[in-house]
Gaussian input, Z-matrix of N, CA and C with variables (Angstrom, degrees):
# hf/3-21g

backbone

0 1
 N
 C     1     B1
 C     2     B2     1     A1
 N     3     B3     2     A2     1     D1
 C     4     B4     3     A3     2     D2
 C     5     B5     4     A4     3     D3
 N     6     B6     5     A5     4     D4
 C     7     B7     6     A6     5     D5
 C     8     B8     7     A7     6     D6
 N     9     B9     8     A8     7     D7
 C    10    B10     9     A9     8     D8
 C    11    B11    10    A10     9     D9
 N    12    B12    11    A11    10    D10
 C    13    B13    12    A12    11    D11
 C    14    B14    13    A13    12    D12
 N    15    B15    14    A14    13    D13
 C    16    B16    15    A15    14    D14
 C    17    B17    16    A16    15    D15
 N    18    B18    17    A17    16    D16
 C    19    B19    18    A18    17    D17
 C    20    B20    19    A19    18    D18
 N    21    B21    20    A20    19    D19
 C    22    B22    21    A21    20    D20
 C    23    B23    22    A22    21    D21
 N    24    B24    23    A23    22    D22
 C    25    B25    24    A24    23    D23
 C    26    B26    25    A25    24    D24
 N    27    B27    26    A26    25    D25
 C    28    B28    27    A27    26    D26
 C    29    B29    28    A28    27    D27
 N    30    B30    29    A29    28    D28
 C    31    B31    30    A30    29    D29
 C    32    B32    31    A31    30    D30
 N    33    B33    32    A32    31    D31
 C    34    B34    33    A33    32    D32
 C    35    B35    34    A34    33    D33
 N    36    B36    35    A35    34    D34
 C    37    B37    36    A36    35    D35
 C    38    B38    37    A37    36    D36
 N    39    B39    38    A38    37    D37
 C    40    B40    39    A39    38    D38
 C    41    B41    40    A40    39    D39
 N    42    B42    41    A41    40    D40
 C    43    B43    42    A42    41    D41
 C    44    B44    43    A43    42    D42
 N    45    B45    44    A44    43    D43
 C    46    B46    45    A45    44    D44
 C    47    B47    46    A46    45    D45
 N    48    B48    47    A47    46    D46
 C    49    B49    48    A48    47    D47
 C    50    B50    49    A49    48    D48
 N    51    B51    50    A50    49    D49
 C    52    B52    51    A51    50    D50
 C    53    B53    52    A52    51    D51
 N    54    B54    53    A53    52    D52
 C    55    B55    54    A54    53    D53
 C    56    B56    55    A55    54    D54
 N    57    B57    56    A56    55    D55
 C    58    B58    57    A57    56    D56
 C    59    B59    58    A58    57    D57
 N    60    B60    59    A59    58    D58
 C    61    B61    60    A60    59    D59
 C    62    B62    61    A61    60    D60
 N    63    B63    62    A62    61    D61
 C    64    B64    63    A63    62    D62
 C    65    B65    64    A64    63    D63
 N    66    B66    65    A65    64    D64
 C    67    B67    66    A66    65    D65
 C    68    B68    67    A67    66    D66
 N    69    B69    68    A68    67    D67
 C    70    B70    69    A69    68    D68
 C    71    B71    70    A70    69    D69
 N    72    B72    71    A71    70    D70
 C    73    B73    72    A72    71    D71
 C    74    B74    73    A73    72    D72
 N    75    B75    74    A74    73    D73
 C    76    B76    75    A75    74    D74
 C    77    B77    76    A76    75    D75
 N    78    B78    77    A77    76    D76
 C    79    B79    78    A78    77    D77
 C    80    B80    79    A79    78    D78
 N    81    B81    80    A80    79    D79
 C    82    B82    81    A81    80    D80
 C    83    B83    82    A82    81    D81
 N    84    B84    83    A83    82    D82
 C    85    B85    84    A84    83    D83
 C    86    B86    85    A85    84    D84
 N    87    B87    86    A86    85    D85
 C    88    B88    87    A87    86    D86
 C    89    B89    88    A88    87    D87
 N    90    B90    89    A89    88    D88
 C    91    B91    90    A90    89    D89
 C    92    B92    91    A91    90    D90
 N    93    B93    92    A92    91    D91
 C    94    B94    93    A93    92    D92
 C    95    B95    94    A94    93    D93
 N    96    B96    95    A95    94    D94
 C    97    B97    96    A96    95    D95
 C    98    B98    97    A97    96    D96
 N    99    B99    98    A98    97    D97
 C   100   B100    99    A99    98    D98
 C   101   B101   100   A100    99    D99
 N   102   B102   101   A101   100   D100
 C   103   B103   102   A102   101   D101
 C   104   B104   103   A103   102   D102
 N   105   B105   104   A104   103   D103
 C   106   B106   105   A105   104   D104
 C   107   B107   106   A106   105   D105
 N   108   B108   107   A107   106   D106
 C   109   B109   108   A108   107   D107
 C   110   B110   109   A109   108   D108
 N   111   B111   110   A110   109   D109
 C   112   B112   111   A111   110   D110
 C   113   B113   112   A112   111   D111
 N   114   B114   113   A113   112   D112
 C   115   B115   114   A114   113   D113
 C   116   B116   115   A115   114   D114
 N   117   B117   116   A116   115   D115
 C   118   B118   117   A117   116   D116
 C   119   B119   118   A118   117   D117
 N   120   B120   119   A119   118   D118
 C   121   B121   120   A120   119   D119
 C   122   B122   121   A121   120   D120
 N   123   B123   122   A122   121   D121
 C   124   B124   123   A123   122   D122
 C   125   B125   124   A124   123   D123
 N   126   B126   125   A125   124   D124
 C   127   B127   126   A126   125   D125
 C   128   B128   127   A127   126   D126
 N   129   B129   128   A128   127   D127
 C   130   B130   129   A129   128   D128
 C   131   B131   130   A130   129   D129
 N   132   B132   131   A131   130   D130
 C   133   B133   132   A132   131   D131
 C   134   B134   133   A133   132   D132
 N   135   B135   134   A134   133   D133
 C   136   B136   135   A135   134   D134
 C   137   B137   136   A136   135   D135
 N   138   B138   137   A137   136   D136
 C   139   B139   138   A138   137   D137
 C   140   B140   139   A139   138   D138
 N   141   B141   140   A140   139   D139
 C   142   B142   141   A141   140   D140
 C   143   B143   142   A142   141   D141
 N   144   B144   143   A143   142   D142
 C   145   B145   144   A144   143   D143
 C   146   B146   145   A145   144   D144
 N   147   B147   146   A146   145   D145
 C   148   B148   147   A147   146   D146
 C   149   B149   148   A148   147   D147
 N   150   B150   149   A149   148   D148
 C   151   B151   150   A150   149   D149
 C   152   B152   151   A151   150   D150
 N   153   B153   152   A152   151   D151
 C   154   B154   153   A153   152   D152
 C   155   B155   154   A154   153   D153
 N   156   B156   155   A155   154   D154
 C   157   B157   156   A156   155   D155
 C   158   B158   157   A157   156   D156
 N   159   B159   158   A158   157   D157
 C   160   B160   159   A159   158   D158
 C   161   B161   160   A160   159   D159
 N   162   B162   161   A161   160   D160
 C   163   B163   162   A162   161   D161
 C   164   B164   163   A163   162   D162
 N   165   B165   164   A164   163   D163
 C   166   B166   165   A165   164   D164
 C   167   B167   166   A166   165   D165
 N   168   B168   167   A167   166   D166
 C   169   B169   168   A168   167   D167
 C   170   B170   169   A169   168   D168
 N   171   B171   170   A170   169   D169
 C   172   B172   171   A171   170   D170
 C   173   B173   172   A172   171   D171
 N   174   B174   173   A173   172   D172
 C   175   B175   174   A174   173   D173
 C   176   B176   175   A175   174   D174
 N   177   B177   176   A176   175   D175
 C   178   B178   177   A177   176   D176
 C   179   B179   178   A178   177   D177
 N   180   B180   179   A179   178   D178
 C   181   B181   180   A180   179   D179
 C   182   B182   181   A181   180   D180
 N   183   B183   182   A182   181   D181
 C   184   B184   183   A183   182   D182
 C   185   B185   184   A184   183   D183
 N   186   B186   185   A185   184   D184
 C   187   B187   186   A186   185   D185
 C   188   B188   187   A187   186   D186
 N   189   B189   188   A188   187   D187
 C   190   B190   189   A189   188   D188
 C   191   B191   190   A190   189   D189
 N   192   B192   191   A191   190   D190
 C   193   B193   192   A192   191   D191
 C   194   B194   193   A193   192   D192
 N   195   B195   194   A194   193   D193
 C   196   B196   195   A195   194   D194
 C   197   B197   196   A196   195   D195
 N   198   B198   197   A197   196   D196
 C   199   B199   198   A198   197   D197
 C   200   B200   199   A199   198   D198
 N   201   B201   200   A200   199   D199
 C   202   B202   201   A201   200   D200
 C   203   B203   202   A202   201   D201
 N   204   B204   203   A203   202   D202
 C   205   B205   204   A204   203   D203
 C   206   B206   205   A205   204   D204
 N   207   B207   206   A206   205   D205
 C   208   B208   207   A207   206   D206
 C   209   B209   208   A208   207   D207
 N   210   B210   209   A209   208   D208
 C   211   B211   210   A210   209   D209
 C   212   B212   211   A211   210   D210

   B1=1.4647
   B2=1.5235
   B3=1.1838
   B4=1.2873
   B5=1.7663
   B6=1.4572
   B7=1.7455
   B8=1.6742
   B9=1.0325
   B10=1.5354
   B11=1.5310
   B12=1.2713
   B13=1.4924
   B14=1.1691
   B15=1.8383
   B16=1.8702
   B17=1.3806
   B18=1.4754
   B19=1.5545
   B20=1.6379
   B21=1.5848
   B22=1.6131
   B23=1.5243
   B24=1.6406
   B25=1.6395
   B26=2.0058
   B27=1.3127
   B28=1.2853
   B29=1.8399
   B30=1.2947
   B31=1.6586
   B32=1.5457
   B33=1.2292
   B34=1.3047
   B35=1.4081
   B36=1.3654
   B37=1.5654
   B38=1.6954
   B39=1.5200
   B40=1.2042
   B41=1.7204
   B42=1.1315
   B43=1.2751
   B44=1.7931
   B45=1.2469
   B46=1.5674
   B47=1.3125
   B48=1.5039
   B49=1.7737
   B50=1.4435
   B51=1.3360
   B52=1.6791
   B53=1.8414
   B54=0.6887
   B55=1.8648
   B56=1.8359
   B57=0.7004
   B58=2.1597
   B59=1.3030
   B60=1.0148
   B61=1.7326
   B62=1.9772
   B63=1.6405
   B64=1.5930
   B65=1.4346
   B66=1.6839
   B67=1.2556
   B68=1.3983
   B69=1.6063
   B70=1.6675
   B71=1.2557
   B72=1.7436
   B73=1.3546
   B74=1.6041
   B75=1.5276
   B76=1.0998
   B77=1.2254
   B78=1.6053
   B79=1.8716
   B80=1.8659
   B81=1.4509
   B82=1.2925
   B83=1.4303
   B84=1.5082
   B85=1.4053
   B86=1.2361
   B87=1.7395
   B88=1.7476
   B89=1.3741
   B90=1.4111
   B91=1.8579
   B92=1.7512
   B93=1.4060
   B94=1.3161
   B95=1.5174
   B96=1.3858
   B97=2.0595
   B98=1.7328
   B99=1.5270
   B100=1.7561
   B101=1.5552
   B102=1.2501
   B103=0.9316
   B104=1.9118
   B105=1.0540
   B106=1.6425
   B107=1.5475
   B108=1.3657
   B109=1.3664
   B110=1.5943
   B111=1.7748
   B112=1.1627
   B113=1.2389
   B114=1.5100
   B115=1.3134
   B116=1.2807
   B117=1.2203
   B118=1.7693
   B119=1.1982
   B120=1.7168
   B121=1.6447
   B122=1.7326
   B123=1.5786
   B124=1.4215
   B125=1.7499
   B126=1.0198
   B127=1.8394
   B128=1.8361
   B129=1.3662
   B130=1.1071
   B131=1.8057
   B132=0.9219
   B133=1.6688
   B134=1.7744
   B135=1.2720
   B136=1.6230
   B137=1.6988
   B138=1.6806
   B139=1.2006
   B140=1.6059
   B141=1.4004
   B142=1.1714
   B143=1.5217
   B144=1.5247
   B145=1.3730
   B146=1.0689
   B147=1.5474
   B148=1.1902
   B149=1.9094
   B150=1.4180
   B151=1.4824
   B152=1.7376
   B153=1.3413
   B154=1.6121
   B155=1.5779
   B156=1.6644
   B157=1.5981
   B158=1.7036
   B159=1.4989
   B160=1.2899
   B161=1.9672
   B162=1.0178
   B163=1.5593
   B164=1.1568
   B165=1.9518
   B166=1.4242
   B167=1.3357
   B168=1.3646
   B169=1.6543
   B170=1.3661
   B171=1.2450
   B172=1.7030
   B173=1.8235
   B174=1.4917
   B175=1.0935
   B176=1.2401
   B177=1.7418
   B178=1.6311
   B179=1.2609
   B180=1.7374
   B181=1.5021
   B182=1.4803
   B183=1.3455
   B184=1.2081
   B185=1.5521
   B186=1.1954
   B187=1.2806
   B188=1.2752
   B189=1.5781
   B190=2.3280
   B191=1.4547
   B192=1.4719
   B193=1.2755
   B194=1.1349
   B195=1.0619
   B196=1.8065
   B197=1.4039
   B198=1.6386
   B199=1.2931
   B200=1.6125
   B201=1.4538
   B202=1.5562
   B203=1.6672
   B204=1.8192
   B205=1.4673
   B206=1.8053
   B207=0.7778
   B208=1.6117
   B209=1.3605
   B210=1.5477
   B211=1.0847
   B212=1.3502
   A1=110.94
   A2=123.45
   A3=127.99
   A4=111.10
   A5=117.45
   A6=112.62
   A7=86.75
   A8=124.22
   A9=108.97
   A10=121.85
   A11=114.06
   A12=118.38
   A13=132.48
   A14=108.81
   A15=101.23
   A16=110.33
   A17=123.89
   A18=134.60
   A19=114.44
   A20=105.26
   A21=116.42
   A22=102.73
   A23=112.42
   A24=100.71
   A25=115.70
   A26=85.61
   A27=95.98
   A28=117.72
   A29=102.13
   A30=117.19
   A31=104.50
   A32=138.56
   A33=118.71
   A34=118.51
   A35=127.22
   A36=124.75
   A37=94.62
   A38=111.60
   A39=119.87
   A40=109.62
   A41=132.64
   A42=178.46
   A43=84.56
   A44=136.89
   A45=127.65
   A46=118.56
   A47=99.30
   A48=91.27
   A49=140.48
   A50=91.10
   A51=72.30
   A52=99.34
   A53=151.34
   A54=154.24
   A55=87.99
   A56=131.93
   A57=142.34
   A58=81.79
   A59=109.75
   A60=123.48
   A61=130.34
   A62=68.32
   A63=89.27
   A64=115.11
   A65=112.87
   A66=116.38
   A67=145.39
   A68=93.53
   A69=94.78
   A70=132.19
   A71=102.39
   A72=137.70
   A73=91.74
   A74=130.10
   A75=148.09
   A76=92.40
   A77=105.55
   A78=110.34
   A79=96.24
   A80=119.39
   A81=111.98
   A82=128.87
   A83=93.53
   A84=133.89
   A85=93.04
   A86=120.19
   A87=111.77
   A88=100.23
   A89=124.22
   A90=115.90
   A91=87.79
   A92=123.11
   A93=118.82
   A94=126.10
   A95=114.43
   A96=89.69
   A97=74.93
   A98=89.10
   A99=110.47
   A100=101.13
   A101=118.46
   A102=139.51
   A103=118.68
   A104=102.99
   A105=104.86
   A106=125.08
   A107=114.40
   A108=118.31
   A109=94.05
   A110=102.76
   A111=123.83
   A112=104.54
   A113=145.12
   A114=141.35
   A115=140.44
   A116=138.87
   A117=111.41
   A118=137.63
   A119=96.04
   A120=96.95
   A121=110.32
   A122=105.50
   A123=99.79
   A124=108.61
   A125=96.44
   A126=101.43
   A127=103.25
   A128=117.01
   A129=119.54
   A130=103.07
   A131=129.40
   A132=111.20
   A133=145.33
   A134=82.74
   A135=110.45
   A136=94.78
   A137=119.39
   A138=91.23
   A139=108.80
   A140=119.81
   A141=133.40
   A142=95.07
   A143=119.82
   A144=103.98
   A145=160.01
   A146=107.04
   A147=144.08
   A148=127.04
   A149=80.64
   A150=101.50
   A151=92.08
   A152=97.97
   A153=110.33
   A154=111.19
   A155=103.45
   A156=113.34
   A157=118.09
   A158=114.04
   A159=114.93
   A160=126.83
   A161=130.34
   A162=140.26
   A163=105.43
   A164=121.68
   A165=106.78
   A166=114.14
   A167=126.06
   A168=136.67
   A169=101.84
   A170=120.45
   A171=132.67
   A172=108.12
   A173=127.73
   A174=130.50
   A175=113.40
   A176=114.72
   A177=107.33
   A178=113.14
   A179=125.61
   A180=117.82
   A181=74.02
   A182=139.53
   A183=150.75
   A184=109.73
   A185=130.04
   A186=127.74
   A187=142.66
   A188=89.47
   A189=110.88
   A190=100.40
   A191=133.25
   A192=127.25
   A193=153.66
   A194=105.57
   A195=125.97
   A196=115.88
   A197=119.71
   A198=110.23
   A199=103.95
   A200=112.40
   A201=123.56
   A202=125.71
   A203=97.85
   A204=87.08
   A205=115.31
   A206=104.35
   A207=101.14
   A208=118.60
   A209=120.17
   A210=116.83
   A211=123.92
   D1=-46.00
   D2=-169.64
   D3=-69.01
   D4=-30.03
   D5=175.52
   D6=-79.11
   D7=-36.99
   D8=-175.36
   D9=-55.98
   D10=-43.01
   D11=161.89
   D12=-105.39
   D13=15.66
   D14=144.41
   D15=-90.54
   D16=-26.66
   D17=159.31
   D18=-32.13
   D19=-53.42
   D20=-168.41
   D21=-76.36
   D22=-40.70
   D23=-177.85
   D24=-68.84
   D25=-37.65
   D26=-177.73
   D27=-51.03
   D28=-50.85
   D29=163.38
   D30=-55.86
   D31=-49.62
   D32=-179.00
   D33=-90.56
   D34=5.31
   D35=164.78
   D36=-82.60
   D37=-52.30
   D38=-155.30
   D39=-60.24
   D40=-43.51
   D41=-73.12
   D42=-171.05
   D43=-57.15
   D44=177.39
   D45=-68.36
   D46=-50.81
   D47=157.46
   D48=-53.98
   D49=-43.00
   D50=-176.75
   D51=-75.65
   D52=-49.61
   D53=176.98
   D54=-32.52
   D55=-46.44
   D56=166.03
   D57=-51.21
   D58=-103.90
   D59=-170.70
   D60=-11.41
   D61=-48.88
   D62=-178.02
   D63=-70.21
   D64=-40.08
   D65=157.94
   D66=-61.96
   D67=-44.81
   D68=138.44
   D69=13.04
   D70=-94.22
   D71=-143.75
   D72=-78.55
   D73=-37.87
   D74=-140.76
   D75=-88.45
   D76=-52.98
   D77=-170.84
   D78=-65.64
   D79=-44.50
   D80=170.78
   D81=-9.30
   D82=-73.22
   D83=-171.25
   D84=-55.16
   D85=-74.53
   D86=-152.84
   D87=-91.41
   D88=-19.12
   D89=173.83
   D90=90.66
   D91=26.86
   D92=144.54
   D93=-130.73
   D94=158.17
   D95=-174.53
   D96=-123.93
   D97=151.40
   D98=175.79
   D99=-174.25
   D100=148.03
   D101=-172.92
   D102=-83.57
   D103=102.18
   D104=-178.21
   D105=-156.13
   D106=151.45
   D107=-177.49
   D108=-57.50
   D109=162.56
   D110=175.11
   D111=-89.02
   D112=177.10
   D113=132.63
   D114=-15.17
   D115=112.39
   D116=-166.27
   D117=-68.75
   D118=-0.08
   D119=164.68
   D120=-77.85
   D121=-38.40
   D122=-168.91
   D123=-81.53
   D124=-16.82
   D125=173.38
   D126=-56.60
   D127=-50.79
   D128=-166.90
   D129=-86.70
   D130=-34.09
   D131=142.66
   D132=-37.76
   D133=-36.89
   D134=-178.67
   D135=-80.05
   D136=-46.19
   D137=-165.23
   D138=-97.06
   D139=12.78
   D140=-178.81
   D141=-79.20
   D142=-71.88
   D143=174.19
   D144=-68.32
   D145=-0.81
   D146=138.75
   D147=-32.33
   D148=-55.38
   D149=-154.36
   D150=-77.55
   D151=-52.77
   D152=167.66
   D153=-29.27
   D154=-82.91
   D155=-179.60
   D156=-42.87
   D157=-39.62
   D158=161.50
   D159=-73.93
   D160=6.58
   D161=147.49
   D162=-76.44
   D163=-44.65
   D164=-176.30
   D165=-76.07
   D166=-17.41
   D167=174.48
   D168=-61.18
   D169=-75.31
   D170=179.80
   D171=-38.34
   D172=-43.54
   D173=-176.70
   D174=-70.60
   D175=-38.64
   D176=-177.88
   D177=-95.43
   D178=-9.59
   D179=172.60
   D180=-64.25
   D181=-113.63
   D182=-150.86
   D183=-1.22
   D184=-68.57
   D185=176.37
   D186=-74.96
   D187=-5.42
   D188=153.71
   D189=-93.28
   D190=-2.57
   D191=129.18
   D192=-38.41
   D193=-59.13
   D194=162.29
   D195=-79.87
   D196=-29.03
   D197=-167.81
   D198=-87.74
   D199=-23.80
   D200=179.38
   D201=-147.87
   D202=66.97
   D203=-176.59
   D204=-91.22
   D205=15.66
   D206=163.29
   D207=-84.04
   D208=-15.07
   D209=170.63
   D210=-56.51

């Protein structure tokens, strides 16, 4: 339970930034910043790699777990 919901927080911190990020780039582009979904193809990219980078988060807290929990 517990990689499951440092996995899930991790996806939704991780997952806010880039949607920040993404806007960013956008306000770049038009010289305005506002807050908005991406496209739903690129939404589902964004949360693919996201979601990805957050399994690899959940896997290595987990195993600086076991390798050092007295830390």
């Amino acid at each position: 339970m517990g990689g499951v919901l440092v996995t899930g927080i991790t996806f939704g911190v991780f997952m806010a930034e880039a949607l920040i990020h993404y806007n960013m780039g956008t306000a770049k582009a038009e010289g305005e910043f506002r807050l908005r979904l991406p496209p739903p193809q690129e939404l589902v990219k964004i949360a693919a790699v996201t979601g990805a980078f957050s399994l690899l988060s959940g896997v290595l807290i987990r195993n600086a777990q076991r390798i050092a929990p007295k830390l």
